[in-house]
C-alpha positions, 0 to 999 in steps of 0.5 A, spaced: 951 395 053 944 392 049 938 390 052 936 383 052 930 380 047 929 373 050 925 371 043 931 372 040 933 366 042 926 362 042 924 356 038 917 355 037 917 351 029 915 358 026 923 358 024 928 353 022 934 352 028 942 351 025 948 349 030 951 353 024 947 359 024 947 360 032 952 363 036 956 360 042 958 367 044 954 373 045 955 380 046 955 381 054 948 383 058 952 385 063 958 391 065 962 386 069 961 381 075 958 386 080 953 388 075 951 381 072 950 379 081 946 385 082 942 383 075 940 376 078 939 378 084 934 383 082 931 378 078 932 372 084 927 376 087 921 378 082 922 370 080 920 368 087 914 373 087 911 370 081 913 363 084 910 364 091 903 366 087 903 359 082 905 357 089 898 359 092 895 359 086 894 351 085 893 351 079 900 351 074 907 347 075 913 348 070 917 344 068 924 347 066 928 342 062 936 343 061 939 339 054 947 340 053 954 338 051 958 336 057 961 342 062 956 347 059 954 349 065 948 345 067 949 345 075 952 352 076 946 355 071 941 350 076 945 353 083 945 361 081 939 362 077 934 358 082 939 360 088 932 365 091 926 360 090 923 357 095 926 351 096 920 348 098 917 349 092 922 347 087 925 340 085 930 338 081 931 331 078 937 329 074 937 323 070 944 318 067 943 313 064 937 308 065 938 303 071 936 296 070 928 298 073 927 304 067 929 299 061 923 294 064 918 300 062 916 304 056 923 310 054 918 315 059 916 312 065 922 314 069 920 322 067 913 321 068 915 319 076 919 326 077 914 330 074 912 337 079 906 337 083 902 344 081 904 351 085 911 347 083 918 348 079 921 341 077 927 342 073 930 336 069 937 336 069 938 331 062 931 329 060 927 325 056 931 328 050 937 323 051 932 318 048 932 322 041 939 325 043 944 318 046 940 313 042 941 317 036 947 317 036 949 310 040 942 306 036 945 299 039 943 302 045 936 300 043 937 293 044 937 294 052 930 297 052 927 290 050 922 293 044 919 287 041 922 287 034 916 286 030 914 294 033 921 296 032 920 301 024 925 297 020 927 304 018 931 308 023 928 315 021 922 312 021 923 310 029 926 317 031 920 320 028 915 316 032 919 318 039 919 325 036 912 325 036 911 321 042 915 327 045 910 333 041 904 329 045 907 328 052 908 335 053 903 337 049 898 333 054 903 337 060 901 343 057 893 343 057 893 340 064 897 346 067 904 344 066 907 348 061 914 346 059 920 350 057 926 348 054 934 350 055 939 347 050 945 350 052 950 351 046 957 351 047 962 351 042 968 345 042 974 348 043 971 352 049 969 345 052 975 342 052 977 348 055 973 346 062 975 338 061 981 341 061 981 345 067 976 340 070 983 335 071 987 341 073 982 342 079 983 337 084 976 338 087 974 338 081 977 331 078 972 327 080 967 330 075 971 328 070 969 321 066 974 318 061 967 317 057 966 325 056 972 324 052 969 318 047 963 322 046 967 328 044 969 324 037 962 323 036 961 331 037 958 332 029 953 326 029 950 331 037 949 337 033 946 333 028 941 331 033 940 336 036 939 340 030 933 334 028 931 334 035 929 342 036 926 342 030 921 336 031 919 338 038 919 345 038 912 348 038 909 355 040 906 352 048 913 348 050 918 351 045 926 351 046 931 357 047 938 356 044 943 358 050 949 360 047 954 359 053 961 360 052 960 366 057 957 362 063 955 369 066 952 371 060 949 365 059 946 365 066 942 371 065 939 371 058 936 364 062 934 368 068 931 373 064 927 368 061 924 365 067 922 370 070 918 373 064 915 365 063 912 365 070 910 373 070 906 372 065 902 366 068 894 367 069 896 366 077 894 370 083 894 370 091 886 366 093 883 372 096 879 371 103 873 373 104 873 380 108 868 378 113 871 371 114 878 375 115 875 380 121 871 374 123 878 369 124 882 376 127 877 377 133 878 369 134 885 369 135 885 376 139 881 372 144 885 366 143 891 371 145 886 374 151 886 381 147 
């Protein structure tokens, strides 16, 4: 079994990425499913410590951003890998198509309302991104945002460039504020998805996650890759850089994120605020004589 190199699968803007060239299925990082369990819940645990001291810290939040096809394993990933932190320092916002509300206001006004507090882990469940990814494959879309023609490029590429760099400055301004933004794509394969759509509809507790438009948006499966391909590599940058999933295997999937969560917040400049010493005796004495002791 090797060992896991998490940068293996980070995108920074210092190489070029290809849904062709990445893999959607990996040699396991794990013996079998016991293992794998022992592995996360090992992981789990050094996660929660580090999120306890960013916690008490006050100083950084994170903000995890989850990007995927459909069935990829959004939700499995989120209720596994986050299955140890605190509960009340950690968030999650998923986003679906925009509401009547959002369409009124510029493309990321809805996103700036669910950002995490510091000492907080936010987790996005769609994002932003779908304003480069959705809208680039569906443009007609963008006549619901009412964008006065007269500031709309005449020249589509032109626009997605512009969003691009809207996205770049929006993290960028996280970033330098304390927030630091790290960025899932989960790659998975065609054939495999429609393999999970297919055992989806053979689930009946399951029926229900199934939508007829996850069928009309598989014929649109090459014009995504495009888009992702374009939108990874515009956004990817050395402070909020994107990690490139591949996710056939869900449990190998789960783990190579584990891993890369855990060494993020491990590595933040965080620490548990120290009490003067005195002032802890003096606050000791205080409770004892409340106590009668």
């Amino acid at each position: 079994m090797k060992k896991l190199n998490t940068t293996a699968f980070r995108y920074d803007g210092k190489r070029p990425f290809s849904s062709k060239d990445a893999p959607t299925l990996i040699d396991p990082f794990y013996t079998d499913e016991a293992d794998q369990s022992r592995q996360l819940d090992e992981l789990a645990e050094r996660m929660d410590q580090a999120q306890n001291r960013m916690h008490a810290d006050e100083q950084y939040g994170l903000l995890v951003v989850f990007q995927a096809m459909d069935a990829a394993g959004k939700d499995s990933i989120i209720r596994r890998v986050f299955k140890g932190v605190n509960p009340s320092r950690f968030q999650i916002a998923p986003f679906k198509k925009p509401e009547k509300e959002d369409l009124k206001h510029d493309f990321l006004w809805r996103f700036w309302q669910e950002l995490p507090e510091r000492g907080i882990i936010g987790v996005f469940n769609r994002s932003y991104y779908e304003e480069v990814l959705v809208l680039r494959v569906h443009p007609e879309r963008l006549q619901e945002q009412s964008i006065p023609q007269n500031l709309l490029p005449t020249n589509e590429k032109t626009l997605w460039k512009q969003r691009f760099g809207d996205i770049v400055h929006f993290e960028d301004y996280l970033f330098r504020n304390g927030f630091p933004i790290v960025k899932f794509y989960l790659h998975v394969a065609k054939e495999e998805q429609g393999k999970r759509l297919v055992a989806r509809l053979e689930d009946t507790e399951k029926q229900w996650k199934f939508s007829e438009n996850d069928l009309k948006e598989r014929e649109f499966w090459d014009d995504y890759l495009r888009a992702y391909e374009d939108t990874i590599n515009a956004t990817a940058t050395q402070q909020n850089p994107w990690y490139v999933i591949p996710s056939d295997d869900r449990v190998n999937q789960q783990l190579i994120i584990a891993h890369i969560l855990t060494e993020l917040l491990e590595s933040l400049p965080v620490h548990f605020p120290k009490t003067d010493s005195k002032e802890a005796q003096k606050l000791i004495k205080q409770i004892k004589k409340q106590d009668g002791k």
